[in-house]
C-alpha positions as CSV (number, residue, x, y, z in Angstrom):
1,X,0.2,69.1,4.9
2,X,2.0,72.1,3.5
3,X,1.6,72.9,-0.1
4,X,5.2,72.3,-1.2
5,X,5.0,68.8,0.9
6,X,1.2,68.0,-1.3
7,X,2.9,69.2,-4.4
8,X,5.9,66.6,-3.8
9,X,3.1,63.8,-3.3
10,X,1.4,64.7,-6.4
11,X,4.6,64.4,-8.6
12,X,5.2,61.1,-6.5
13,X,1.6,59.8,-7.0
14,X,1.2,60.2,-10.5
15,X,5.1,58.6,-11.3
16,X,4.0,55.6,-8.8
17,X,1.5,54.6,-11.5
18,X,1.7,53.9,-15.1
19,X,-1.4,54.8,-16.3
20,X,-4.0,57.9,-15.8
21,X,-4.2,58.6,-12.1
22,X,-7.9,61.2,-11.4
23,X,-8.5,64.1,-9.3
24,X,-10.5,62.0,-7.0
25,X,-7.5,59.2,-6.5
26,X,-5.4,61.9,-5.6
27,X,-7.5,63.5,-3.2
28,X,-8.4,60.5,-1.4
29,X,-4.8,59.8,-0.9
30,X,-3.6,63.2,0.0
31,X,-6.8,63.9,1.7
32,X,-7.4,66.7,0.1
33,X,-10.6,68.4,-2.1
34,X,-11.0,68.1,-5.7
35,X,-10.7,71.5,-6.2
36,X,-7.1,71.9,-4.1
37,X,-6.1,69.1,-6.9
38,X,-6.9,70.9,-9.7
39,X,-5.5,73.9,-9.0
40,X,-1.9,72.2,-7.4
41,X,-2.0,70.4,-11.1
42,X,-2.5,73.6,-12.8
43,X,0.5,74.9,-10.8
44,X,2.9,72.3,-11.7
45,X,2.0,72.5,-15.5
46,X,2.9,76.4,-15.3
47,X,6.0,75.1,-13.5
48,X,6.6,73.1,-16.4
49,X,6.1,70.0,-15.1
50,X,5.2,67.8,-17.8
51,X,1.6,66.3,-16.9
52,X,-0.9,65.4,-19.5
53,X,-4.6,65.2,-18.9
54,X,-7.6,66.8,-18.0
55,X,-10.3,66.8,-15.0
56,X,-12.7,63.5,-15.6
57,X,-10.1,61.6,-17.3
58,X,-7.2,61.7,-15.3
59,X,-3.1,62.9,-15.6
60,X,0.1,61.3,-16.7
61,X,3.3,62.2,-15.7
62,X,5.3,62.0,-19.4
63,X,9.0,61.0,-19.6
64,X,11.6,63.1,-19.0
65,X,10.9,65.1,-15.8
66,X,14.0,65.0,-14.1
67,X,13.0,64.8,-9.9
68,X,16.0,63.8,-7.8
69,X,15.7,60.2,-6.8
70,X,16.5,60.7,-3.1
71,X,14.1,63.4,-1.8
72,X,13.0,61.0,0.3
73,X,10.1,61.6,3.4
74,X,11.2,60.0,6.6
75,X,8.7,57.1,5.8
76,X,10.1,56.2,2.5
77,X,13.6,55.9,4.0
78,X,12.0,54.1,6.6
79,X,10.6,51.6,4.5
80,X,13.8,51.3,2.7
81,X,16.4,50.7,5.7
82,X,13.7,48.4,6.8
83,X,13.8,46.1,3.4
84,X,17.4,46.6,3.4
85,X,18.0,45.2,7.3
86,X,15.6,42.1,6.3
87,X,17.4,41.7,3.1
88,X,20.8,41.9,5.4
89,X,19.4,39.1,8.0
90,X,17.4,37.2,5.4
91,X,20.1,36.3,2.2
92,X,22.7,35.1,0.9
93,X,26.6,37.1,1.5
94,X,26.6,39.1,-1.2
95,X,22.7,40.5,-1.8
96,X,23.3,41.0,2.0
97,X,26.4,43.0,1.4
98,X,24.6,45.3,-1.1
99,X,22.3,45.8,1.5
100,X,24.5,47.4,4.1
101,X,25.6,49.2,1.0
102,X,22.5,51.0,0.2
103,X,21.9,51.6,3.5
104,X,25.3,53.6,3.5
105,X,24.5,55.7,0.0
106,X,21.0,56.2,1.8
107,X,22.9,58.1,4.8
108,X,25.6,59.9,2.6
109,X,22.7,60.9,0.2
110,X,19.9,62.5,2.1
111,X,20.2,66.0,4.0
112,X,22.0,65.7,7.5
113,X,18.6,66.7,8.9
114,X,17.2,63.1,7.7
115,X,20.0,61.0,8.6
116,X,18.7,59.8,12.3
117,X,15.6,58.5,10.1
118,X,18.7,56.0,8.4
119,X,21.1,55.9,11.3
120,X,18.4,55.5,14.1
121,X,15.0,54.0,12.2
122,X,12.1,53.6,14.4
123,X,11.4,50.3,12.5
124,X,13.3,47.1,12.7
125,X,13.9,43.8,11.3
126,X,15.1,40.7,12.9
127,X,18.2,38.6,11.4
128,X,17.0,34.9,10.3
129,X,17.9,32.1,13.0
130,X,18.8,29.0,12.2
131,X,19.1,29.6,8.7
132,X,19.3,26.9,5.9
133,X,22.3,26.8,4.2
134,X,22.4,27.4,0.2
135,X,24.0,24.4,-2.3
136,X,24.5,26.9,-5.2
137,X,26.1,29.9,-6.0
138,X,23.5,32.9,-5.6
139,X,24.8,35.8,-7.1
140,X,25.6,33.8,-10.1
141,X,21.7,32.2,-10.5
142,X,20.4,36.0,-10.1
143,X,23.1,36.6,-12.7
144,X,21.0,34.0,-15.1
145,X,17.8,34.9,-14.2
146,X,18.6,38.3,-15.6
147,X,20.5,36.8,-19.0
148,X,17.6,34.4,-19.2
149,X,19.7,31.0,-19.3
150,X,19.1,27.5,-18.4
151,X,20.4,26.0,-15.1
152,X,20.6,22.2,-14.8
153,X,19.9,21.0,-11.5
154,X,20.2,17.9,-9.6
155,X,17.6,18.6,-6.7
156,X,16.1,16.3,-3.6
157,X,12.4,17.0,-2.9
158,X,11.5,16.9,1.0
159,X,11.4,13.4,1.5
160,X,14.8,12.8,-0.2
161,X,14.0,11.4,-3.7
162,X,16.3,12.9,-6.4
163,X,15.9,13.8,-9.7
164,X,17.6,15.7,-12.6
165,X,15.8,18.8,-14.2
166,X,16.8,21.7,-16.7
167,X,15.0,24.8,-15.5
168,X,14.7,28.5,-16.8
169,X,15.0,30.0,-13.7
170,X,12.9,33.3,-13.0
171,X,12.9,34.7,-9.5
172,X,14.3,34.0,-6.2
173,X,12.2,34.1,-3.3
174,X,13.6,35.0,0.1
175,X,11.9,33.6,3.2
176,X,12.3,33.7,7.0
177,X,14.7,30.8,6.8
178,X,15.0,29.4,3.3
179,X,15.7,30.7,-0.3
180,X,13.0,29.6,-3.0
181,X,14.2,29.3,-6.9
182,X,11.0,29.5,-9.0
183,X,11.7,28.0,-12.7
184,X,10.0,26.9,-15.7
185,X,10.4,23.2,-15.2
186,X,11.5,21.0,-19.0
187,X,10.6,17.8,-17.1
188,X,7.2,18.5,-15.5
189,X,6.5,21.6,-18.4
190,X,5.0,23.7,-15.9
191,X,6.3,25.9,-13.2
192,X,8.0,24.6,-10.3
193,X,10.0,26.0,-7.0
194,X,12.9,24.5,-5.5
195,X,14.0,25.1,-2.0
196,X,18.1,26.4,-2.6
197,X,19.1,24.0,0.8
198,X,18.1,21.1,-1.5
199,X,20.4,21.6,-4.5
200,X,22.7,18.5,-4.6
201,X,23.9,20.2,-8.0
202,X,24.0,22.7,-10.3
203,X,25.5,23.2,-13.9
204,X,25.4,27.2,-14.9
205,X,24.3,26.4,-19.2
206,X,25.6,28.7,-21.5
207,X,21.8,28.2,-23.5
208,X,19.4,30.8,-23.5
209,X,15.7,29.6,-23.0
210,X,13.3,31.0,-25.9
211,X,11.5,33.1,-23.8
212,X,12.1,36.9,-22.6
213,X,12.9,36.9,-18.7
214,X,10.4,39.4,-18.5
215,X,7.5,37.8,-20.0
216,X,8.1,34.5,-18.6
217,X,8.0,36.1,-15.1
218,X,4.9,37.8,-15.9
219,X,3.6,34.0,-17.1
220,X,5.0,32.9,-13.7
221,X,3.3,35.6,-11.9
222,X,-0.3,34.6,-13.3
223,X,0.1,31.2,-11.9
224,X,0.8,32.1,-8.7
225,X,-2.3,34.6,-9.0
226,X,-4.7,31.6,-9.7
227,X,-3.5,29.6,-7.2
């Protein structure tokens, strides 16, 4: 790896991670020696890159280091025209629209010299068949998810028995076929998910839950880690 490449990765590996990253998790992922570690570190901080930290301990990147976003490797636009051709084949019309979108800004953005990585990947993703249909609006539930307010929902389970719930909806998952809208449930008090092809109804409520979005996701994420 040239040096200007392993100094890129550094700067990369250390703003990947939020806290102290050591000498000896960077050399194992740049396979590199200690001691080339230390002294790249030592370079950026006389370039004035602002890393904190010492050898034993680990290093920071600190706020306010100003990389731009797209100096992208060939395998990190890779990976991203791959997520966005599954988000395109996989979702609903308009997350799929942003997808082609990015895709786009990711081909107009990066040097000509990188643009066959975007225009002619060596990875690909497959479009959904036989895809279920969803019985709510999509960009709007994303829309509460992120203000943090209430849906009501009228919902039938898999073997067609209905019921009524308020939810604070959290995340939508995107499978090969089906959308999944994770919620704290008022009714059960406890975390539910309900398949979007099994909406009968769905009433957009003006009423925040008490909760941060953020936190309850994190609550919602814990669950899913014990089960």
């Amino acid at each position: 790896m040239r040096r200007a490449d392993r100094l890129f990765q550094i700067i990369q590996a250390l703003r990947r991670r939020r806290g102290p990253v050591t000498a000896d998790a960077l050399a194992a992922e740049l396979e590199a020696s200690k001691r080339t570690i230390y002294r790249d570190i030592a370079d950026l901080i006389g370039q004035r890159v602002p890393i904190r930290g010492e050898a034993g301990v680990g290093y920071v990147l600190e706020d306010g280091f100003d990389m731009p976003p797209l100096m992208l490797t060939p395998d990190e636009i890779e990976a991203a025209v791959l997520g966005a051709q599954w988000v395109a084949g996989h979702s609903d019309k308009a997350l799929a629209k942003a997808a082609h979108d990015l895709i786009a800004k990711i081909a107009a953005s990066v040097p000509e010299r990188l643009r066959p990585f975007v225009q002619e990947p060596a990875s690909s993703a497959r479009p959904a068949w036989n895809q279920a249909p969803d019985q709510l609006d999509m960009a709007r539930t994303r829309d509460w998810i992120r203000a943090g307010r209430k849906l009501k929902l009228g919902y039938c389970d898999e073997r067609g028995r209905a019921s009524e719930r308020i939810i604070w909806p959290v995340a939508v998952g995107y499978q090969d076929t089906t959308r999944v809208l994770a919620g704290w449930c008022e009714l059960r008090q406890a975390f539910r998910h309900f398949r979007t092809d099994r909406v009968a109804s769905a009433d957009f409520l003006d009423e925040r839950y008490p909760a941060r979005p953020g936190a309850l996701r994190a609550q919602w994420r814990k669950t899913l880690a014990g089960d």
